[in-house]
C-alpha positions in Angstrom: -21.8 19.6 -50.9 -23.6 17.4 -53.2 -24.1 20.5 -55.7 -20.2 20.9 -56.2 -20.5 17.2 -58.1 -23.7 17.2 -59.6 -23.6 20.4 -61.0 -20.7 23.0 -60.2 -21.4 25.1 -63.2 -24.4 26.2 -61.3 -22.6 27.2 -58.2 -22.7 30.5 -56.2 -22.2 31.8 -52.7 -25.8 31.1 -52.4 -24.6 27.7 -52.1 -22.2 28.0 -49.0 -24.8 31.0 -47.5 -26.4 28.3 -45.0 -22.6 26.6 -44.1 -21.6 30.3 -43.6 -24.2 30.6 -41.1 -23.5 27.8 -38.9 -19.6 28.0 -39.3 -18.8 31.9 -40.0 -15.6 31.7 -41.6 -14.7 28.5 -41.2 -17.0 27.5 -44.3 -13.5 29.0 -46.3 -11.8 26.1 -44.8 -14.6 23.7 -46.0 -13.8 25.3 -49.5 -10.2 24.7 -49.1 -11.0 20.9 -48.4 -13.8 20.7 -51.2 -11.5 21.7 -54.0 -8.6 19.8 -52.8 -10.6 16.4 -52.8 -11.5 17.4 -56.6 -7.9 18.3 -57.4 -6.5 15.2 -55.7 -9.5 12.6 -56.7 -8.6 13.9 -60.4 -5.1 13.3 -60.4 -5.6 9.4 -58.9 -8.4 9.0 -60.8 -6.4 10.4 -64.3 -3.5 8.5 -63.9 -4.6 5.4 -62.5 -3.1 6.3 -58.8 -4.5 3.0 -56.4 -5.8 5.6 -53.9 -4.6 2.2 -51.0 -2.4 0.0 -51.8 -0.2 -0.9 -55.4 -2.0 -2.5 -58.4 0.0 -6.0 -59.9 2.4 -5.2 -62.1 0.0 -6.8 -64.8 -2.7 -4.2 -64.3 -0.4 -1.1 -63.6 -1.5 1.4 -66.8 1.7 3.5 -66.7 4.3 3.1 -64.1 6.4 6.4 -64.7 3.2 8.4 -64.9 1.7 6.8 -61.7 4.7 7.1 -59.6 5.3 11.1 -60.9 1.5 11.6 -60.0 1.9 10.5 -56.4 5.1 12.7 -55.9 3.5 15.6 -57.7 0.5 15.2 -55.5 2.1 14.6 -52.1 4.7 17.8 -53.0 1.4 20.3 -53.4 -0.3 18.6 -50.2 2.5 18.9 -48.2 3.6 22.3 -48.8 -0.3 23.2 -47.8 -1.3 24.4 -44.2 -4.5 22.7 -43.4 -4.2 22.7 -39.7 -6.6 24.2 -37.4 -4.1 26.5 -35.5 -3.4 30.2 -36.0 -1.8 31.5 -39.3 0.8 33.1 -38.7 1.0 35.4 -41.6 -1.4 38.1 -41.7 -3.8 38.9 -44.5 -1.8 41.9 -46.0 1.5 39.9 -45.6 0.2 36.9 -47.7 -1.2 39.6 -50.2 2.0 41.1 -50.8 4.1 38.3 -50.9 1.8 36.7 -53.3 0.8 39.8 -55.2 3.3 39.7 -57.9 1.9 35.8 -58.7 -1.4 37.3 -58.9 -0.6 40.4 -60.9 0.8 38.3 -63.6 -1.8 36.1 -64.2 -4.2 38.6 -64.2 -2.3 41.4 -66.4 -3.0 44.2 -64.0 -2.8 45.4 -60.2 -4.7 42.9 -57.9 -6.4 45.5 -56.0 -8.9 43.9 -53.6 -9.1 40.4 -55.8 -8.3 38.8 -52.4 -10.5 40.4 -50.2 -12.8 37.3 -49.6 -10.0 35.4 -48.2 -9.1 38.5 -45.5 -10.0 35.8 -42.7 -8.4 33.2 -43.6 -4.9 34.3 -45.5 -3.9 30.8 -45.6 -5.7 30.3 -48.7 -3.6 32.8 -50.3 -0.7 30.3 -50.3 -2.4 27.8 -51.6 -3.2 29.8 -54.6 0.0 31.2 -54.8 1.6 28.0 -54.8 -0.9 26.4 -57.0 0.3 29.3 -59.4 3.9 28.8 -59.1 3.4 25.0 -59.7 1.8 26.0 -63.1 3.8 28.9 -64.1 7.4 27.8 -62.8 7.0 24.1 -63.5 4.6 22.9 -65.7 6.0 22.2 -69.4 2.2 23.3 -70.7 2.4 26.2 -73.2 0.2 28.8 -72.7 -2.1 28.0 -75.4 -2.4 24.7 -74.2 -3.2 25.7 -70.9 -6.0 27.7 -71.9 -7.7 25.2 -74.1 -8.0 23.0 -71.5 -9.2 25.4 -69.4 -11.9 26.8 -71.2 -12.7 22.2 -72.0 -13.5 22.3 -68.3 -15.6 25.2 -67.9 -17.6 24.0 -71.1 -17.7 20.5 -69.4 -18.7 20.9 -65.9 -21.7 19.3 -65.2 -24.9 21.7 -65.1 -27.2 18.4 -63.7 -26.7 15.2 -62.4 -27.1 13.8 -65.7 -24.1 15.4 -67.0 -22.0 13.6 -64.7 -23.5 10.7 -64.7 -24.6 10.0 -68.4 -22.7 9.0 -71.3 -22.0 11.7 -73.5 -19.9 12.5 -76.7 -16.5 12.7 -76.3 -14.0 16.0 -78.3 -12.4 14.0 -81.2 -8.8 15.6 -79.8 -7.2 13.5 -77.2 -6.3 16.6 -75.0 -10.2 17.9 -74.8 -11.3 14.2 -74.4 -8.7 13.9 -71.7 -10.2 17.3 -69.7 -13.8 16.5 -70.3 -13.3 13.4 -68.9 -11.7 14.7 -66.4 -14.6 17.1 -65.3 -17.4 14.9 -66.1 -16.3 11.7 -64.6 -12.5 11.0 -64.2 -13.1 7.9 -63.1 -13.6 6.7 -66.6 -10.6 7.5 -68.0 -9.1 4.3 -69.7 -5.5 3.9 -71.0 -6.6 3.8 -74.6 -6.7 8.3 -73.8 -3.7 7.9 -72.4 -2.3 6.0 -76.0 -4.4 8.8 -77.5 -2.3 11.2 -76.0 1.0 9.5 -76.5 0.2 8.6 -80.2 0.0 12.9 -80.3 3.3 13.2 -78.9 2.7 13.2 -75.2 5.4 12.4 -73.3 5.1 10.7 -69.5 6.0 14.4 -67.8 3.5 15.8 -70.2 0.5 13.8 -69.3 1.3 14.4 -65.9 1.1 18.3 -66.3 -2.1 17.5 -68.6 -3.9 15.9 -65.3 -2.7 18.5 -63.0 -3.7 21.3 -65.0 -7.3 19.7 -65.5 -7.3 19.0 -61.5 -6.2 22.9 -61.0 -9.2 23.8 -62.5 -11.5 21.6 -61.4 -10.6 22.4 -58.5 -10.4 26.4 -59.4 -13.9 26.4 -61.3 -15.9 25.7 -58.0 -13.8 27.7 -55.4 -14.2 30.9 -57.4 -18.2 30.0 -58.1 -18.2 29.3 -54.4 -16.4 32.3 -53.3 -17.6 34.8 -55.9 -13.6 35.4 -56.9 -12.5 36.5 -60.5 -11.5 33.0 -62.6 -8.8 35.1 -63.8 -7.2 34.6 -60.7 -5.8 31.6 -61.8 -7.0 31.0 -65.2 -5.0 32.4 -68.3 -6.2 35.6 -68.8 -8.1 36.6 -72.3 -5.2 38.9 -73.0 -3.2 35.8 -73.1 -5.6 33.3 -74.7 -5.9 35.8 -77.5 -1.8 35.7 -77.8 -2.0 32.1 -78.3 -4.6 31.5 -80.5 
């Protein structure tokens, strides 16, 4: 979907309405696949990951960085069911397994959040686990987490100029880092990366920096897409407000 580059900040369920139609529910797997390719191409693409074979040691950007990037990413990808073979959790098992994940992101019951995905639970999981990864592992404050949340969802491209065009960077090095990271992570350069060191930022915190703009990159068109609450997986306003 040319539209989920160009401009996701314009997406809807209009937008999958004519894949729906030829593929029923198996445009929720097409989803799936979108947003991982936008969480995986920003986590290469932000770290300097050679998506085929290893860079010289003379052109490597950061070594530690690189090598915790490709085990973060092959963790999250292997602990996801893609196949095209039965589920075998139902859709109310995967809601209450993952309901107390989703209840504490958003700050209240889940009621029927979920529902969209009633035909294909997998994609529970992968929320769920995308979830865990940030809650249970990440070394992101809360506050943090939500700035750069709310630097994607200001940055994602409304034309095909936005991600295209050269544009103003945020003076701090963690909004430059997300904005670059929505509009066109293939620019990122290792002088942001000595941005974010010269801050403070350590090799396991630029790591969770790039996974947490990836997550929702890859969030912000999924929920567009599949008309789903961002709180679902974004820090919810009760929380922002706490960390302000």
């Amino acid at each position: 979907m040319r539209a989920a580059h160009a401009a996701p900040a314009h997406l809807s369920p209009r937008d999958l309405a004519p894949l729906r139609a030829v593929a029923g529910d198996g445009a929720l797997d097409y989803v799936l696949v979108l947003g991982s390719f936008h969480f995986i191409n920003r986590i290469a693409d932000l770290l300097g990951v050679d998506p085929d074979v290893p860079l010289p040691e003379a052109l490597r950007r950061f070594e530690v960085v690189r090598r915790l990037g490709v085990r973060v990413a092959s963790r999250i990808l292997a602990r996801m069911d893609l196949a095209n073979r039965p589920y075998p959790i139902s859709y109310d098992e995967a809601v209450r397994q993952a309901a107390p994940l989703f209840e504490r992101s958003l700050g209240r019951p889940m009621g029927d959040a979920l529902a969209p995905f009633a035909a294909r639970p997998k994609l529970i999981e992968v929320l769920a686990l995308a979830l865990a990864e940030r809650d249970e592992r990440s070394t992101l404050d809360r506050g943090t987490l939500a700035r750069v949340q709310r630097t994607v969802e200001a940055a994602l491209p409304r034309s095909l100029d936005d991600s295209t065009g050269f544009h103003a960077r945020p003076a701090d090095p963690v909004q430059a880092f997300a904005f670059v990271g929505t509009r066109y992570p293939a620019r990122a350069t290792a002088a942001m990366v000595a941005a974010l060191r010269h801050a403070g930022w350590g090799d396991l915190g630029i790591l969770d920096l790039a996974t947490a703009i990836a997550d929702a990159n890859n969030w912000a068109r999924m929920y567009r897409l599949l008309d789903l609450a961002p709180e679902l997986l974004y820090v919810t306003p009760r929380e922002r407000q706490a960390s302000a």
